[in-house]
C-alpha positions in Angstrom: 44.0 136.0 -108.2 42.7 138.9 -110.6 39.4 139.6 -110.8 37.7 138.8 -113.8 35.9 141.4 -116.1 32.4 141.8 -116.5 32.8 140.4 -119.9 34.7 137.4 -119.0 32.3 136.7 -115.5 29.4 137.0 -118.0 30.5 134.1 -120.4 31.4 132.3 -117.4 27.4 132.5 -116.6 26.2 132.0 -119.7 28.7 128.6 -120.7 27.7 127.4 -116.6 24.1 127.8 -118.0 24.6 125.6 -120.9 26.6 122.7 -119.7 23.7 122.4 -116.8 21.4 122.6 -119.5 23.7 120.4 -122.3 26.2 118.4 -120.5 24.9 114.7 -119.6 25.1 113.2 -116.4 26.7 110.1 -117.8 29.6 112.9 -119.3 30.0 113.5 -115.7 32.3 111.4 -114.5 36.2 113.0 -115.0 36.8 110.4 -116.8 40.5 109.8 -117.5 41.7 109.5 -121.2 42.2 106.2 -121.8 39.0 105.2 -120.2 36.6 106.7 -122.3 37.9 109.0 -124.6 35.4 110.0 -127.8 38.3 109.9 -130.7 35.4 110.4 -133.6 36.3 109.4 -137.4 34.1 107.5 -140.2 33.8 104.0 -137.9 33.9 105.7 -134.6 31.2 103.5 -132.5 29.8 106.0 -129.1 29.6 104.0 -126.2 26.5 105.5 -125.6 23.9 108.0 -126.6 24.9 110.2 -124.1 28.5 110.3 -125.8 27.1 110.9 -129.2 24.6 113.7 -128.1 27.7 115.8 -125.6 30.4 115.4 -128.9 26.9 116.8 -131.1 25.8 119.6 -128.8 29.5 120.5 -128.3 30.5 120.6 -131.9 27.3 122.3 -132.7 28.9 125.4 -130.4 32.8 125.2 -131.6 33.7 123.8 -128.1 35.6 120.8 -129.5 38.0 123.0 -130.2 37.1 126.5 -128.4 39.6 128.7 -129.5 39.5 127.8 -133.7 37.8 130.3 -135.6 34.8 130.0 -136.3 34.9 129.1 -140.1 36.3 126.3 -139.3 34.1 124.5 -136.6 35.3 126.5 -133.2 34.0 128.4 -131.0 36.5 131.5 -131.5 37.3 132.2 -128.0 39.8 134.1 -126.9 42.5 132.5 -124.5 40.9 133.6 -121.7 37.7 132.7 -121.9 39.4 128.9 -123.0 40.5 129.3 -119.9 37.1 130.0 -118.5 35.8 127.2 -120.5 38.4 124.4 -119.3 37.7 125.1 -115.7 33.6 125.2 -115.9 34.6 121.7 -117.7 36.7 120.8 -114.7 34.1 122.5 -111.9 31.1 119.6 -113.0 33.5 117.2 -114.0 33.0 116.6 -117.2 34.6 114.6 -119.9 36.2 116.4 -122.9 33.7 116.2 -126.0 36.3 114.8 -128.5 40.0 114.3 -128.4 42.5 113.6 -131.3 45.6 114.2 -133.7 43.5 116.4 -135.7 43.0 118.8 -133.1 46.2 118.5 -131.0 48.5 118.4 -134.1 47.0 118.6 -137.7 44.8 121.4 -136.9 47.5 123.9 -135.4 49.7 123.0 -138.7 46.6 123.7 -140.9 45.8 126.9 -139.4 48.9 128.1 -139.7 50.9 126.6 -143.1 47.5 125.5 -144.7 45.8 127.1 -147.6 42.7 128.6 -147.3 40.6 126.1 -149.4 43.2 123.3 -147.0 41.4 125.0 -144.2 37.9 125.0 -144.8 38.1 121.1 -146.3 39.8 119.4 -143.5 39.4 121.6 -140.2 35.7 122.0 -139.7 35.1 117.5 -140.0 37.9 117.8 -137.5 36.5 120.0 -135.4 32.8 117.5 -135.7 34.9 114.0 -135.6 34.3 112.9 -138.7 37.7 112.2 -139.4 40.0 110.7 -137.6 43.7 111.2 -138.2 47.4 109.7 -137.4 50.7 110.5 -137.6 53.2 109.4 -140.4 57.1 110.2 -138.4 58.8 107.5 -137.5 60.5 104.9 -139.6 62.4 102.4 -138.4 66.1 104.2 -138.9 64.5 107.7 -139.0 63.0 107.8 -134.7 64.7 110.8 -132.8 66.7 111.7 -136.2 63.4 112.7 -137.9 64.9 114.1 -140.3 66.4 110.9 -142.0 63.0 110.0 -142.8 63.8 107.9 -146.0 59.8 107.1 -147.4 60.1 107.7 -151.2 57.8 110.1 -152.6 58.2 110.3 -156.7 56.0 113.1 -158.8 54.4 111.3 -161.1 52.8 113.9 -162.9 49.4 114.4 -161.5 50.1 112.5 -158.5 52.8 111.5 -156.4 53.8 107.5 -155.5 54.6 106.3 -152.1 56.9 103.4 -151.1 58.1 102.7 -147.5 57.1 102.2 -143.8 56.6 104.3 -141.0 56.3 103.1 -137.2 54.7 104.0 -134.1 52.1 105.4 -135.8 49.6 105.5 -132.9 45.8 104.3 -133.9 47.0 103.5 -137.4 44.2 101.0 -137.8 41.5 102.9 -136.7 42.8 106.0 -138.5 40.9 107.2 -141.7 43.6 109.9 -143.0 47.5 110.1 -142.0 49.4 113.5 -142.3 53.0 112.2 -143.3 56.7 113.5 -143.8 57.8 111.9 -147.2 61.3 112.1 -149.3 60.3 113.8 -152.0 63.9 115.3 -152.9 66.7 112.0 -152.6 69.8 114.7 -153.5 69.0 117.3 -151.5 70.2 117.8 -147.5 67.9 115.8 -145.9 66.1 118.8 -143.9 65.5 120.2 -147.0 63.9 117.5 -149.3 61.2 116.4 -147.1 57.1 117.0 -148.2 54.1 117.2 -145.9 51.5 115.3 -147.1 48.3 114.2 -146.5 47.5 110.6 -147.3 43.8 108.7 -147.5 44.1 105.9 -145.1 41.7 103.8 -147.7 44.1 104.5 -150.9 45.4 100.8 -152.5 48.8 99.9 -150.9 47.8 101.5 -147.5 48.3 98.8 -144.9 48.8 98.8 -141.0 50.2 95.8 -138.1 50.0 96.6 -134.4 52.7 96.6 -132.5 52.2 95.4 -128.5 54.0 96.7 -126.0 55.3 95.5 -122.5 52.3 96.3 -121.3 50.3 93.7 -123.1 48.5 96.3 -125.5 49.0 99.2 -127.4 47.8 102.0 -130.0 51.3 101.7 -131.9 51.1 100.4 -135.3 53.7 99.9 -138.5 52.1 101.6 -141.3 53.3 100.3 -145.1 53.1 102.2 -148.3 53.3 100.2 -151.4 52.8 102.2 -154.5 50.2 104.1 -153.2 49.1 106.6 -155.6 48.0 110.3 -154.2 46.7 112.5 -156.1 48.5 116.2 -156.2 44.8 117.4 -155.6 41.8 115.8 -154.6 37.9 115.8 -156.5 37.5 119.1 -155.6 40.9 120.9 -155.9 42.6 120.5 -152.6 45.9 120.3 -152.5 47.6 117.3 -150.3 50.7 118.9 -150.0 51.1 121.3 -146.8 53.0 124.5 -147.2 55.6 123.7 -150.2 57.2 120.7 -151.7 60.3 120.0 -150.7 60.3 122.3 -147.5 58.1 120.0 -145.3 60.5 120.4 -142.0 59.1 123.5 -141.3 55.8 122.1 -141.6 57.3 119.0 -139.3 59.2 121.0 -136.7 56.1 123.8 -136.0 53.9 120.3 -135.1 56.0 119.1 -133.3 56.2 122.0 -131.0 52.4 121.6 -130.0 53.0 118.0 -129.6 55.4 117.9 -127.3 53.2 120.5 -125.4 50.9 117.9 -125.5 53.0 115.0 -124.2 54.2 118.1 -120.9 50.7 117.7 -119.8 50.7 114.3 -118.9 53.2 115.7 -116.2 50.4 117.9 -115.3 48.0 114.7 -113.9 45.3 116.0 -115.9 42.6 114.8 -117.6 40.8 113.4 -114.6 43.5 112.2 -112.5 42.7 112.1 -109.0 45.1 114.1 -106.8 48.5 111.8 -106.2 48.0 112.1 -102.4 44.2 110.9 -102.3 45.3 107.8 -104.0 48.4 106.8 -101.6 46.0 107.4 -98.7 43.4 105.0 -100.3 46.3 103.0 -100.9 47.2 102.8 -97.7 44.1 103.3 -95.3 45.7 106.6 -94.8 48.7 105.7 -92.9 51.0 107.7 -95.2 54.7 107.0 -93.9 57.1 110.4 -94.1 59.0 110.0 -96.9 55.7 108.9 -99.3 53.9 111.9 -97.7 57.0 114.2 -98.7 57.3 112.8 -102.2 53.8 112.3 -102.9 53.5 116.3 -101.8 56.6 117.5 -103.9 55.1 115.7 -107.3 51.5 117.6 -106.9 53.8 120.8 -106.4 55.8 119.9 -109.3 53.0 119.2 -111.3 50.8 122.4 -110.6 54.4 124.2 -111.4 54.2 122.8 -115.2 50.5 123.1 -115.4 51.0 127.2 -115.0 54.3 127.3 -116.6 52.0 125.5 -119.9 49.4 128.2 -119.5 52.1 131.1 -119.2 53.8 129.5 -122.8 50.0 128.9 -124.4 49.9 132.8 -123.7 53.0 133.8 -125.2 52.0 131.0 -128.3 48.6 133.1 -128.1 50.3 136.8 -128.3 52.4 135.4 -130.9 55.8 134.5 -129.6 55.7 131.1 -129.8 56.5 128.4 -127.9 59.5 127.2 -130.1 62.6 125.1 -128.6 61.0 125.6 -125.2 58.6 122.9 -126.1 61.6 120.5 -125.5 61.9 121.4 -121.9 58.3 121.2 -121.2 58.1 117.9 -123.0 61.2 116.4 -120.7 60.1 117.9 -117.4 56.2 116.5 -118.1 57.4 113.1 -119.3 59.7 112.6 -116.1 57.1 113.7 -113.7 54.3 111.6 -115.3 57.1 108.6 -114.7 57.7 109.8 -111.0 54.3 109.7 -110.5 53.4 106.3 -111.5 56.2 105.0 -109.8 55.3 106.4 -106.5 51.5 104.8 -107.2 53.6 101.2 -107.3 55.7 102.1 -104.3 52.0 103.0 -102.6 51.0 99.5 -103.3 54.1 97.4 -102.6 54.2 94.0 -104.3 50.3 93.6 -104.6 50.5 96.2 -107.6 52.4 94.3 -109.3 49.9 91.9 -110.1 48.2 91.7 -113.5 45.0 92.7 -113.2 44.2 92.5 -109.5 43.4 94.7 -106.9 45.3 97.6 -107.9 43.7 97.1 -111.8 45.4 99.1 -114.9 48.1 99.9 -112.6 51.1 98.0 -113.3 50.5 98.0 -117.2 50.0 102.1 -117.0 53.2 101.9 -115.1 55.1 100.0 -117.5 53.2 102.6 -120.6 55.3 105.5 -118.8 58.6 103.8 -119.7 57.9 105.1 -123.5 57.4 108.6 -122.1 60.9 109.4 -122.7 61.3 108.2 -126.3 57.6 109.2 -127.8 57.9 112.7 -129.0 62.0 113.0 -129.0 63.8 111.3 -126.7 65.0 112.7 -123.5 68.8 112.6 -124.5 67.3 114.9 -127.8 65.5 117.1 -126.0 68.1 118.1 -123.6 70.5 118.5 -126.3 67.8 121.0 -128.2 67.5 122.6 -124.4 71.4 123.0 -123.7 71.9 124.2 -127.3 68.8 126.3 -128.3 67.3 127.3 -125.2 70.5 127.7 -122.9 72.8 129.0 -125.1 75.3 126.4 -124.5 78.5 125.8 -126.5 78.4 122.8 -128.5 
C-alpha cells in the first residue's frame, strides 16, 4: 500500500480528532442501512438526540456529502481524502450522517446539468436533510424501456400540467419533492421528447399508494399525477426544468449511471455488513462444512474485487472519464453477488431461516428483497445487452 503524503496523514489526524471529539457513541454501532438510516426531509422524526446532533455536526462540516463543493453544503474534499474520510468512518464504526436520493442521484445531476441559481436552491437543504427526494422512472409500460415513459407533460404557458403514473417510486410517501422524466414532446422519437422536472410532492393532484412486496413490506409506491400544475419557475426564479426541454434523456441516462453505481455496492456488503464468513460460523457454532467454507470465502473475495474495481471507476468519474456504460456491469455483477450472498446466509441456517420472524430475524424477508436486485435499476437481461453492445464491442 502507498504511503500517504504529509498532507493527506495530516487530515487523517485532524478528521480522527473530530469524530472522537463529534461522533456519538450511540452513532457507533455500524449500523446497517435499513436499520437505522437518517433519510432527513421536512417530517423526518430522529430516533434520537444523538441522530439529530451527528446529521447537525456533520452537515455543519460538508461531510454529508464530502466531496460537494463547498457552496453547496460539502466539505470539498478531494477523492482521496473521501477516501480518508470513509475509512476513519469505518475505523470507529460509525453510522453514515444522512443517506438519500438527493445525494446519490439528484445531486450528481444537479452539479453537473443544473443551473447555477438550480444549484445553490436545491443542493445545499440536500446536503442539511431538509429535503427529502424520490424518483419519478417507472411507469407501468415504461420499466427497463425507460424511455417509453408516456406521463403527459403540456406547456401551459407559465406552467406546465401533469397527467399520469409512475411506479416503484421508492419512499414516495415520505418524499417531499420528486425529480421526474415527463412527455413533454408526443411527436417526437421518444428519446428525444422527454423533460426533467422537478415536481413539489405537496402540489394538488400529487398522490401516492404503497406497494408490498413478497417480503411483507416495502418502500415502493405508485405515484399519480392528476392535473398537477408546475410552475416553469418557482417564487424566486428557479427553473424546474433540468438541463433543456425536450432533451431530458441525457439528464436521465447521466443519473442513472451513479445509480446503478449505487445498486454495485450492495455487492460490496457494505454499509455495516458483518464479514459473510463470521456469520456462517455464528450460524453454525463454527463447524463450517467444505463447500460453505469455499463458497462463503470466494463471495468475500468477489466482493472486495467490486469494492476496488468501484473505487478504481469513482477515480476515473473523478479525473473526468466517466463511468458511462460501465455502470451496467458494475450494477449486474453487485446485484448477483448481493443475491449469492443472501442465499448462502439461508443455506447457513437450513430450514430454521426460513421462518418468519424467528431466530434467524430479518433474514428470510431480506432474502426474498434480493429477488428485485436484478430488475431495480435495469434489469439484468438490459444491462448485459448495454455490456455486450456498448462496453464489449459486440455485433448486434
Amino acid at each position: 500500500m502507498a504511503q500517504e503524503t504529509e498532507e493527506l496523514a495530516g487530515f487523517r489526524a485532524e478528521l480522527r480528532d473530530w469524530l472522537e471529539e463529534n461522533c456519538p457513541a450511540e452513532m457507533r454501532d455500524g449500523s446497517s442501512p435499513e436499520d437505522h438510516t437518517c433519510w432527513g426531509g421536512r417530517n423526518w422524526v430522529f430516533e434520537s438526540d444523538a441522530q439529530k446532533a451527528w446529521l447537525n455536526r456533520c452537515a455543519a462540516q460538508g461531510y454529508t456529502v464530502p466531496t460537494w463543493p463547498r457552496e453547496y453544503g460539502g466539505a470539498g474534499l478531494s477523492r482521496a481524502e473521501e477516501k480518508v474520510f470513509l475509512s476513519e468512518l469505518a475505523r470507529i464504526d460509525a453510522r453514515l450522517p444522512l443517506q438519500s436520493f438527493g445525494i446519490w442521484m439528484l445531486g450528481p445531476a444537479l452539479l453537473h446539468f443544473g443551473t447555477p441559481e438550480q444549484k445553490a436552491h436545491y443542493l445545499p437543504p440536500i446536503a442539511r436533510g431538509e429535503v427529502r427526494w424520490c424518483q419519478g422512472y417507472s411507469e407501468p409500460g415504461a420499466g427497463s424501456d425507460l424511455a417509453s415513459v408516456q406521463t403527459k407533460c403540456e406547456d401551459k404557458g407559465d406552467h406546465y400540467l401533469i397527467n399520469g403514473q409512475k411506479i416503484w417510486t421508492s419512499y414516495a410517501d415520505k418524499a417531499d419533492m420528486i425529480f421526474a422524466l415527463v412527455r413533454s414532446d408526443r411527436e417526437a422519437k421518444k428519446h428525444l421528447g422527454i423533460t426533467f422536472l422537478l415536481i413539489d410532492m405537496r402540489n394538488e393532484g400529487v398522490s401516492t399508494r404503497p406497494i408490498k412486496l413478497i417480503s411483507g413490506v416495502s418502500p415502493f409506491c405508485e405515484t399519480f399525477f392528476d392535473n398537477v400544475v408546475v410552475p416553469k419557475v418557482n417564487d424566486e426564479g428557479i427553473s424546474a426544468v433540468v438541463g433543456t426541454v425536450n432533451r431530458g434523456w441525457d439528464v436521465a441516462k447521466y443519473l442513472l449511471t451513479h445509480e446503478r453505481s449505487m445498486i454495485s455496492a450492495m455487492g460490496t456488503g457494505l454499509g455495516g455488513a458483518r464479514p459473510l464468513g463470521a456469520v456462517l460460523k455464528d450460524d453454525l457454532d463454527g463447524d463450517l462444512d467444505t463447500s460453505l467454507r469455499a463458497a462463503a470465502m470466494k463471495a468475500e473475495i468477489d466482493s472486495l474485487a467490486i469494492g476496488l474495481t468501484l473505487e478504481r471507476y469513482k477515480d476515473m468519474a473523478n479525473s473526468g472519464q466517466g463511468v458511462g456504460d460501465a455502470s451496467a456491469m458494475l450494477k449486474y455483477v453487485g446485484t448477483e453477488l448481493n443475491k449469492d450472498r443472501h442465499e448462502l446466509m439461508m443455506s447457513a441456517g437450513g430450514s430454521d431461516a426460513l421462518e418468519w420472524g424467528g431466530a434467524f430475524g430479518d433474514r428470510p424477508a431480506d432474502w426474498l428483497r434480493t429477488k428485485a436486485n436484478s430488475i431495480e435499476g435495469g434489469t439484468t437481461e438490459v444491462m448485459l445487452g448495454i455490456v455486450s453492445r456498448r462496453v464489449l464491442g459486440l455485433p448486434g
